[in-house]
C-alpha positions in Angstrom: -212.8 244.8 84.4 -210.9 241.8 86.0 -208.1 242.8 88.7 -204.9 242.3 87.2 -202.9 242.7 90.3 -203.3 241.7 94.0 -203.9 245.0 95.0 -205.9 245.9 92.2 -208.4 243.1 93.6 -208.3 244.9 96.6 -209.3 248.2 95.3 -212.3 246.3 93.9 -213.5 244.1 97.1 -213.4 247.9 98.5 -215.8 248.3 96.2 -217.9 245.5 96.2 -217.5 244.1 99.5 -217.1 247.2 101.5 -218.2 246.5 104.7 -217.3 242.6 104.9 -214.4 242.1 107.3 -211.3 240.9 105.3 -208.7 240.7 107.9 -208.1 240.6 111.9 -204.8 241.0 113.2 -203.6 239.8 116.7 -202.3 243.0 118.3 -201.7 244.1 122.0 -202.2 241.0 124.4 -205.1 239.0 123.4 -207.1 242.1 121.3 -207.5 241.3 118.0 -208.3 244.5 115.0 -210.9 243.9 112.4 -210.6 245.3 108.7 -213.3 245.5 106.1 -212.2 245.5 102.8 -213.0 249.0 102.1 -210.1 250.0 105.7 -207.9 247.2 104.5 -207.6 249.4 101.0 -207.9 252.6 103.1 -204.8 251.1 105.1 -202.7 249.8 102.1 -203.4 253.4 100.6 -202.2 255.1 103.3 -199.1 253.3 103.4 -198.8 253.8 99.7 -198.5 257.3 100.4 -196.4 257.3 103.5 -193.6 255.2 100.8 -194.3 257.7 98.1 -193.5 260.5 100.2 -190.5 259.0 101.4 -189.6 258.7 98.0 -190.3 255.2 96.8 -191.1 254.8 93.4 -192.7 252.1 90.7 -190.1 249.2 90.4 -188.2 250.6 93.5 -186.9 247.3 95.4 -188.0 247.6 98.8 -186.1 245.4 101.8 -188.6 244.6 104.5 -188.2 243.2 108.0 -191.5 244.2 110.0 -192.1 242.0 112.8 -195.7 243.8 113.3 -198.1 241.3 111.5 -200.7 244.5 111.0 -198.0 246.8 109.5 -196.4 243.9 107.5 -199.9 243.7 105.8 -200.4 247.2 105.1 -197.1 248.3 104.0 -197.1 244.7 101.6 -200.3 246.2 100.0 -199.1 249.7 100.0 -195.5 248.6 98.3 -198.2 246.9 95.5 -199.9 249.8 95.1 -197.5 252.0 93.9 -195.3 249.1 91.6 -192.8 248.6 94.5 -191.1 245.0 94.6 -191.3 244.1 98.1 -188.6 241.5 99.7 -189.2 240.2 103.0 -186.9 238.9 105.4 -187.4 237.9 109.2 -185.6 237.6 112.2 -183.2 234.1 112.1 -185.0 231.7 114.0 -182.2 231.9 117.2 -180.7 235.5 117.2 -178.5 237.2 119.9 -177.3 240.3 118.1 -179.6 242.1 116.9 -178.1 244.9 115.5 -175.6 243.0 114.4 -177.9 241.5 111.5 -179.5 243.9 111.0 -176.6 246.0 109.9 -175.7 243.0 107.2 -178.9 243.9 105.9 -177.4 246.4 103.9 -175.1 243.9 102.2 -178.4 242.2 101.5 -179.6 245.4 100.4 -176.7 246.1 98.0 -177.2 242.6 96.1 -180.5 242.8 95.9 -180.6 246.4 94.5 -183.2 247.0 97.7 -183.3 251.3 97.5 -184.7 251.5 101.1 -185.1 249.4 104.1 -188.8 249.1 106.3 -188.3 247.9 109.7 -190.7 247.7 112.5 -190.7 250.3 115.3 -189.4 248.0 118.1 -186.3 247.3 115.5 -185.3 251.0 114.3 -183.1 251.6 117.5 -180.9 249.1 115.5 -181.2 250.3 112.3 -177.7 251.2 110.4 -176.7 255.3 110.1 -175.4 254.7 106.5 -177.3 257.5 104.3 -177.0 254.5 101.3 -179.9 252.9 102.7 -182.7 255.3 103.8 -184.5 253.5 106.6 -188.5 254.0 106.9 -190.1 252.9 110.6 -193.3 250.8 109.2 -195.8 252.2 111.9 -195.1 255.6 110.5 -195.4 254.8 106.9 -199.2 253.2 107.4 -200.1 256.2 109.6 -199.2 258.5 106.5 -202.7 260.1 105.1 -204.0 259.1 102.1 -202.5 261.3 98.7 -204.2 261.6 95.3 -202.6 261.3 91.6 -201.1 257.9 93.0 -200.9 255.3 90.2 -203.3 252.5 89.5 -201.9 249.2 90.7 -203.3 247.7 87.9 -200.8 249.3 85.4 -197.9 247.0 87.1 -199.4 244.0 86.1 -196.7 242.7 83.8 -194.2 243.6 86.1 -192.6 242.0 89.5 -194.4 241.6 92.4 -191.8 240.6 95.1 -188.5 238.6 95.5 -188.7 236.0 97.3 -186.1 234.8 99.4 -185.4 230.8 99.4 -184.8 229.5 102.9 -181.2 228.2 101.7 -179.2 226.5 103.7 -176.3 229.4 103.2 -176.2 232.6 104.5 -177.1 234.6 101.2 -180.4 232.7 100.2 -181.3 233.5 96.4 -183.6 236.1 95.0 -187.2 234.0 93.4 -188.5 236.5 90.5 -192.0 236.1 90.6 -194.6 238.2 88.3 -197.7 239.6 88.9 -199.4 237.7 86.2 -198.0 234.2 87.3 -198.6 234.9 91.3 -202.2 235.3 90.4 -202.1 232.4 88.0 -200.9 230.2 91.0 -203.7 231.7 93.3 -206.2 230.5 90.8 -204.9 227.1 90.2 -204.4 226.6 93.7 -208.4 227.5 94.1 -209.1 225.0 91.6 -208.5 221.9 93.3 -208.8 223.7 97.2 -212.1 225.2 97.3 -213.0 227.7 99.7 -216.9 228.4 101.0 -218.4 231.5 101.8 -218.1 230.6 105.5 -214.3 229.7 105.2 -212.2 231.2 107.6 -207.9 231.0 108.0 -205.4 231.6 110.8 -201.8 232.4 110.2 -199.1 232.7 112.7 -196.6 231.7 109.7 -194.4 234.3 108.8 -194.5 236.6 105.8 -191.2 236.0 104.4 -192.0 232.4 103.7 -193.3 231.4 100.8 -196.4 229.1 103.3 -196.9 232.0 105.1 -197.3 234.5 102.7 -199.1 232.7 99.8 -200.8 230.0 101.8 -201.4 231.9 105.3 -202.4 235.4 103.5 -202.5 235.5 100.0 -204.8 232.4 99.5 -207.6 233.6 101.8 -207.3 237.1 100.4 -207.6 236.0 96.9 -210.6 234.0 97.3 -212.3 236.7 99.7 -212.6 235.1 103.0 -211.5 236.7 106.7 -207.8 235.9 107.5 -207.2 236.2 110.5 -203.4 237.0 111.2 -200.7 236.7 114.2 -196.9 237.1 114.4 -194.8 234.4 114.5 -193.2 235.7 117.8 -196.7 235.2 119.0 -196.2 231.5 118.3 -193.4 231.0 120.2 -194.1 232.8 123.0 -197.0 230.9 123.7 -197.7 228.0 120.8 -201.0 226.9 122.6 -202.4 230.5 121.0 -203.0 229.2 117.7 -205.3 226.6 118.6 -207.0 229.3 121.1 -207.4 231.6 117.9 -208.6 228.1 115.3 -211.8 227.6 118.1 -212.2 231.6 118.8 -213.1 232.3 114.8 -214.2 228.6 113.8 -211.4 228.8 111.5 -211.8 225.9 108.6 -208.2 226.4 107.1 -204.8 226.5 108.3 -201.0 225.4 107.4 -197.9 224.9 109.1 -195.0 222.6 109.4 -194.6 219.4 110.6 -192.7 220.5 113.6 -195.1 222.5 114.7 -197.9 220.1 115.0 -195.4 218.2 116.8 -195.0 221.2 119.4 -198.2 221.3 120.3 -198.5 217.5 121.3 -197.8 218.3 124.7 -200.2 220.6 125.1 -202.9 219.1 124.1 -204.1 218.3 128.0 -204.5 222.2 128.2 -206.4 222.9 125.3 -208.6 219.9 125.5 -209.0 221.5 129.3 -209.7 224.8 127.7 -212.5 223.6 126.0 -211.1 224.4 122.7 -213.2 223.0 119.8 -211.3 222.3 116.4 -214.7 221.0 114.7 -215.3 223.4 112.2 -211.0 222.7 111.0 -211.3 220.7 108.0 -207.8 221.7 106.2 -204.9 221.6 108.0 -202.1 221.7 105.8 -198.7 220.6 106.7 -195.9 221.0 104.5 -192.4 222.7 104.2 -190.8 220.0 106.3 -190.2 216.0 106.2 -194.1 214.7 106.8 -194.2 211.5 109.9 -197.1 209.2 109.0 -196.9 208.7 113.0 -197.1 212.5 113.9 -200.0 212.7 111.8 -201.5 209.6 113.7 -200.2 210.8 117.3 -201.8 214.6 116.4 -204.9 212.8 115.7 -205.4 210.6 118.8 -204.5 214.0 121.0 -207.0 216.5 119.3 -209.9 213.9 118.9 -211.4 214.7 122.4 -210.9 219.1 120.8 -213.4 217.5 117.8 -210.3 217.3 115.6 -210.6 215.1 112.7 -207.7 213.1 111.2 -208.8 213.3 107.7 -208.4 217.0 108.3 -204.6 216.7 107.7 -203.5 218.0 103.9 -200.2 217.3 103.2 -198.5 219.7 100.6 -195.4 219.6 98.7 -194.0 223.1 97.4 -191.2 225.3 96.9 -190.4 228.9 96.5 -189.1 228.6 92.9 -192.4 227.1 92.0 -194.4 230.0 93.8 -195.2 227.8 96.7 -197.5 224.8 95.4 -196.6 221.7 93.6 -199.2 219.1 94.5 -202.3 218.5 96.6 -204.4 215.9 98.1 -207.9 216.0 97.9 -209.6 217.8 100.9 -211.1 215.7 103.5 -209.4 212.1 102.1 -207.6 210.4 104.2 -203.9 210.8 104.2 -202.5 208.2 101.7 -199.8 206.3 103.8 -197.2 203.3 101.9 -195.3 201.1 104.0 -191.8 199.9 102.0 -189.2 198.0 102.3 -186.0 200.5 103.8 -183.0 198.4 102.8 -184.3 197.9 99.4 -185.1 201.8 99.0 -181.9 202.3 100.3 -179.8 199.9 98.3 -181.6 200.4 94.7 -183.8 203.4 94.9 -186.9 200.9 94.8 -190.3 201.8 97.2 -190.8 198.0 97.2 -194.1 197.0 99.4 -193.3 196.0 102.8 -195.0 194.8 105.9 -191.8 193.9 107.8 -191.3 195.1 111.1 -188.5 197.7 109.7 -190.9 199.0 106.8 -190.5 202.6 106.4 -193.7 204.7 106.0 -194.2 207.5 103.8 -197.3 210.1 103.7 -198.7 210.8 100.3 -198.6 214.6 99.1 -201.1 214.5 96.5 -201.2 215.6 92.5 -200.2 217.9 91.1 -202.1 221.3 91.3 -203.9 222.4 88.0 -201.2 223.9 84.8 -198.2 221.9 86.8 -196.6 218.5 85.7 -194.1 216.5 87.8 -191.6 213.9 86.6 -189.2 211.8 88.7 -186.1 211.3 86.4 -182.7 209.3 86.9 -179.1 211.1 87.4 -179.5 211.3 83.6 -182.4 213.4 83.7 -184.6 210.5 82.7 -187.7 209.6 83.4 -188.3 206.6 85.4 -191.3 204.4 85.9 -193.3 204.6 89.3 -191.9 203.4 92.7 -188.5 204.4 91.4 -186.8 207.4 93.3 -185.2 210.2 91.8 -184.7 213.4 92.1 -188.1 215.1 91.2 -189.2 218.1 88.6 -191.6 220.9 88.1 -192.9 222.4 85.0 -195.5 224.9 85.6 -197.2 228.0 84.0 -196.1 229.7 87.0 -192.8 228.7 88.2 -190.2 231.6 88.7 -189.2 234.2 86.7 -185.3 233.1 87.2 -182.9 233.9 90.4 -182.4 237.6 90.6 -179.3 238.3 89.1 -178.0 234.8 89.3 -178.0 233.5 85.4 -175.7 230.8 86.3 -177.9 229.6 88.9 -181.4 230.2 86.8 -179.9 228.1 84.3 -179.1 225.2 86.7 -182.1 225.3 88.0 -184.5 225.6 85.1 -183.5 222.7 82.5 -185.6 223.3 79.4 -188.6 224.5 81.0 -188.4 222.2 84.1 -187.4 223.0 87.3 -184.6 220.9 89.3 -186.0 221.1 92.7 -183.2 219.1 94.4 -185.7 217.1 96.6 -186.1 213.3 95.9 -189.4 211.0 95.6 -191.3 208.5 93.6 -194.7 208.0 92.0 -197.1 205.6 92.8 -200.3 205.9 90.8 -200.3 209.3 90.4 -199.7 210.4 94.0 -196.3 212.1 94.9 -193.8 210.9 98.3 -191.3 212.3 98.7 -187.9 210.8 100.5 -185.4 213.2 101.2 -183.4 216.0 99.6 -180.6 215.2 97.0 -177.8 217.0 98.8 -178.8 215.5 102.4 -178.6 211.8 101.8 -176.0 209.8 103.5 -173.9 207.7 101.3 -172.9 204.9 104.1 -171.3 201.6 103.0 -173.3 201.4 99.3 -176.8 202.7 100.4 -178.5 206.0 100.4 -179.9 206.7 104.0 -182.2 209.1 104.8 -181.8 211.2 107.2 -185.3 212.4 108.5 -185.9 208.8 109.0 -183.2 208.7 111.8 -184.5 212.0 112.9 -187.9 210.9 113.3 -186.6 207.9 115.4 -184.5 210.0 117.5 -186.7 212.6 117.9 -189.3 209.9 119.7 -186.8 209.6 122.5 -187.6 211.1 126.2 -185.5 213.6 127.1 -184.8 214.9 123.2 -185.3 218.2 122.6 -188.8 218.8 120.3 -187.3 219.4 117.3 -183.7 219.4 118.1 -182.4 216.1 116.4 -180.0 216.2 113.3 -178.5 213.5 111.6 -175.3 213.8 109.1 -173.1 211.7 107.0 -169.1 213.1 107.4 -166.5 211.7 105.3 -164.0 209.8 106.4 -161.2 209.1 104.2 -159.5 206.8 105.5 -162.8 204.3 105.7 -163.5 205.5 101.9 -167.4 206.4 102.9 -169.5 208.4 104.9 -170.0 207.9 108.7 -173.5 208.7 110.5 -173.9 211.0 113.2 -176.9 211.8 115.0 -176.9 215.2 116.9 -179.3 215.8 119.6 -180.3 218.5 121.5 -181.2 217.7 125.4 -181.3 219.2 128.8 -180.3 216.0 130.5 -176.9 215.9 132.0 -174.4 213.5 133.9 -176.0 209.9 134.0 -179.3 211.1 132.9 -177.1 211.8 129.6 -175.5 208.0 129.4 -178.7 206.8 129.7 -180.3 209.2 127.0 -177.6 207.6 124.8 -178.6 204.0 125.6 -182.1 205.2 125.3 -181.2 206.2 121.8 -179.4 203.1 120.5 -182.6 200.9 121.5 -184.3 203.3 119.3 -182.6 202.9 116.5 -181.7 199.1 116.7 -185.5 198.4 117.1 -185.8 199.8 114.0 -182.9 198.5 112.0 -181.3 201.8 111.8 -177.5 202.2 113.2 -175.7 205.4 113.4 -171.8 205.7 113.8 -171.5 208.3 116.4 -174.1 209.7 118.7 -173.3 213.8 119.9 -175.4 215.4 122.7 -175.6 219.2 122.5 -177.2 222.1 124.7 -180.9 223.6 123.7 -180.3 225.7 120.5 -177.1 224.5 119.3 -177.8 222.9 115.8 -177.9 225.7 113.6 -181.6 226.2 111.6 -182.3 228.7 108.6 -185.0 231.8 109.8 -188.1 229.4 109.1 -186.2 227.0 111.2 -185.3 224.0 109.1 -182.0 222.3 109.4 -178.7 223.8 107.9 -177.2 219.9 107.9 -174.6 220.7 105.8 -173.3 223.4 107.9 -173.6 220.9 111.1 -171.6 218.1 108.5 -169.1 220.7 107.8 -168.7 221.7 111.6 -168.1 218.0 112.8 -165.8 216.9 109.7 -163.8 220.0 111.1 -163.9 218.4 114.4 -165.8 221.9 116.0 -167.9 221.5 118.7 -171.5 222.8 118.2 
């Protein structure tokens, strides 16, 4: 009998595949704890029983915040096990009180109908007193000892498997409905056109809240029975350098991870390269969730070659939680498909004219679509239009979300006749998808559309800007009748070093052809990010049109 349920697969690799090792986590300093299949099952059971004793039940939402990558596993599984719908959260990517958010969590909670809340050890001291939200320490629930009379997880399989959390831009993010049946639909046709081999091997540092990090750092491996080997995000950013340590430690073939992340590790390439690090056997490295540079990928390249890393590694994704994760791929192992156009034109008419002008603006391919998906660029009208035409871009998919969890309004919106309005803009160009900017970030400026990542990525070239820390946003100014163009940027520079930053900047961008009204300098960690760490620009519009500081 076929698995019907990710958990019910797992019951059966404990079967079949006993002794194989399914999972490593990255625990206590550098150690690192194997799992065959048959003690990955043994731990999700256990922590099936530890929730059933404490009283969690088949359709039972279940809040989650469990910074202990081992523990978040287990108790995932164990939640699956029994019927429960898991819904993960993490920390916000800069966070100062602690207990603060957490004790929002139970608003959280109450909208989401979550009937308990699992938090990691190191977090219970903050956990709130209110007896409306029983709190379970995640540790303690794996640790439980197995129980019998526990039901199949098989018998869920036309339910819901989790609620996933959009990154959002606003503080209450929506709820994505997604099915058992269609998460391991999109597993499957995900597989289809990214083959794994019986020697594959992932890394993950991603976390498990994200749609990347879950699906794509755990799921994918999982479902197509190769070792994932697992790490905290807080390991990341303690020490970035550890993921490319852990890539050469297990000859790991598959990883993903944003663009800014690549970008972080740019300066550390001496050290790994030093280290001895070989990134041979790394023939998928995805990179998605963010804005994709044709000159990080290039830059990247150039850095790792001497590590054995090769450029037509790079496999750049486009996705979205409403869609399960994945939208379109490229093929594995081609080159990254790179157009050069002509900026003004894009900007003025919505055209991806061909340009080899010194102000061309490039754009990375992110493949086809995957295999039961369709995409469709389409006017303000909901048209189609022909290739190398932007618009805003849609999904239809045998697997896209159940709807917004208790959001009709907002399912509706979203879901016009069986396509999905993913907000983002793009164009086609024999068959391939690019994809320009989001439809609620462009800058309306005198007439034309401008895009912001393209003045980020400008700015963000600069010495002495922040990695990462560059934000640019239109603010309207009535009395000009348009949008101006500010460019925020993070630095550590001060007094002269500052004025010259700015000068430094306006080079930049007039090489370039790009201008930008008003240029803000701001101390490490002011512009506000969402808890996977992407941009809240409309929040940093909002703030400056308000004349606040940052």
């Amino acid at each position: 009998m076929t698995a019907r349920t990710l958990a019910g697969l797992l019951a059966a690799r404990a079967e079949t595949h006993a002794d194989a090792i399914a999972l490593r986590c990255r625990v206590a300093g550098d150690e690192w704890r194997e799992r065959s299949w048959a003690a990955y099952w043994d731990g999700a059971r256990r922590a099936a029983a530890g929730l059933w004793a404490r009283g969690v039940r088949p359709g039972d939402h279940l809040l989650m915040l469990v910074t202990d990558v081992e523990s978040a596993v287990l108790t995932l599984f164990g939640a699956w096990s029994i019927g429960a719908v898991p819904i993960q959260v993490g920390l916000p990517f800069r966070l100062g009180d602690v207990a603060g958010f957490i004790a929002q969590l139970e608003d959280t909670a109450a909208r989401l109908d979550a009937r308990a809340l699992v938090l990691s050890r190191a977090l219970a001291p903050f956990a709130p007193t209110s007896a409306s939200l029983p709190v379970h320490v995640a540790e303690e629930v794996v640790e439980s000892e197995p129980a019998e009379g526990l039901p199949h997880p098989d018998q869920f399989a036309a339910d819901t498997a989790l609620i996933q959390l959009t990154s959002g831009s606003t503080g209450s993010p929506r709820g994505v409905v997604l099915t058992h049946e269609r998460l391991l639909r999109h597993l499957q046709c995900m597989s289809r056109v990214l083959p794994s081999r019986a020697d594959s091997v992932a890394v993950s540092w991603l976390p498990l809240h994200h749609d990347m990090g879950l699906i794509g750092g755990l799921l994918f491996p999982f479902y197509n029975g190769f070792t994932a080997n697992m790490m905290s995000p807080l390991d990341f950013r303690g020490r970035p350098l550890v993921w490319l340590e852990a890539m050469a430690k297990f000859r790991a073939t598959i990883c993903a991870a944003p663009p800014s992340a690549y970008a972080m590790l740019l300066r550390l390439a001496p050290k790994a390269i030093a280290a001895g690090y070989d990134l041979s056997a790394w023939e998928c490295a995805m990179i998605g969730a963010e804005p994709i540079a044709p000159e990080l990928l290039r830059r990247f390249a150039d850095a790792f070659a001497p590590a054995n890393f090769r450029a037509e590694a790079f496999f750049p994704v486009y996705g979205l939680a409403e869609a399960t994760v994945a939208v379109s791929f490229p093929r594995l192992l081609a080159p990254a498909r790179v157009v050069r156009i002509d900026r003004l034109t894009l900007e003025r008419d919505g055209v991806a004219a061909p340009s080899d002008g010194p102000h061309a603006l490039e754009l990375v391919g992110v493949g086809r679509p995957i295999p039961e998906t369709k995409v469709r660029v389409v006017d303000a009208a909901g048209e189609p239009l022909p290739d190398r035409r932007v618009g805003e871009i849609r999904v239809c998919a045998s697997t896209l979300m159940r709807g917004y969890y208790k959001d009709p309004a907002a399912t509706e919106e979203a879901l016009a006749e069986g396509w999905l309005r993913t907000g983002d803009l793009g164009f086609v160009d024999r068959g391939e998808l690019f994809i320009t900017g989001r439809l609620k970030d462009i800058i309306i400026r005198g007439g034309l559309n401008l895009i912001p990542t393209v003045i980020e990525d400008i700015a963000g070239a600069v010495d002495g800007v922040r990695p990462g820390g560059v934000g640019a946003v239109g603010v309207r100014e009535p009395e000009l009748e348009t949008e101006v163009v500010y460019l925020v940027v993070e630095t550590r520079l001060e007094g002269q070093d500052q004025k010259d930053l700015r000068e430094r900047l306006d080079a930049a961008l007039q090489l370039r052809g790009v201008t930008v009204d008003r240029i803000a300098l701001v101390a490490p960690g002011a512009l506000p990010k969402t808890t996977s760490g992407k941009l809240r620009r409309r929040e940093i519009a909002a703030a400056l049109g308000r004349g606040e500081a940052l």
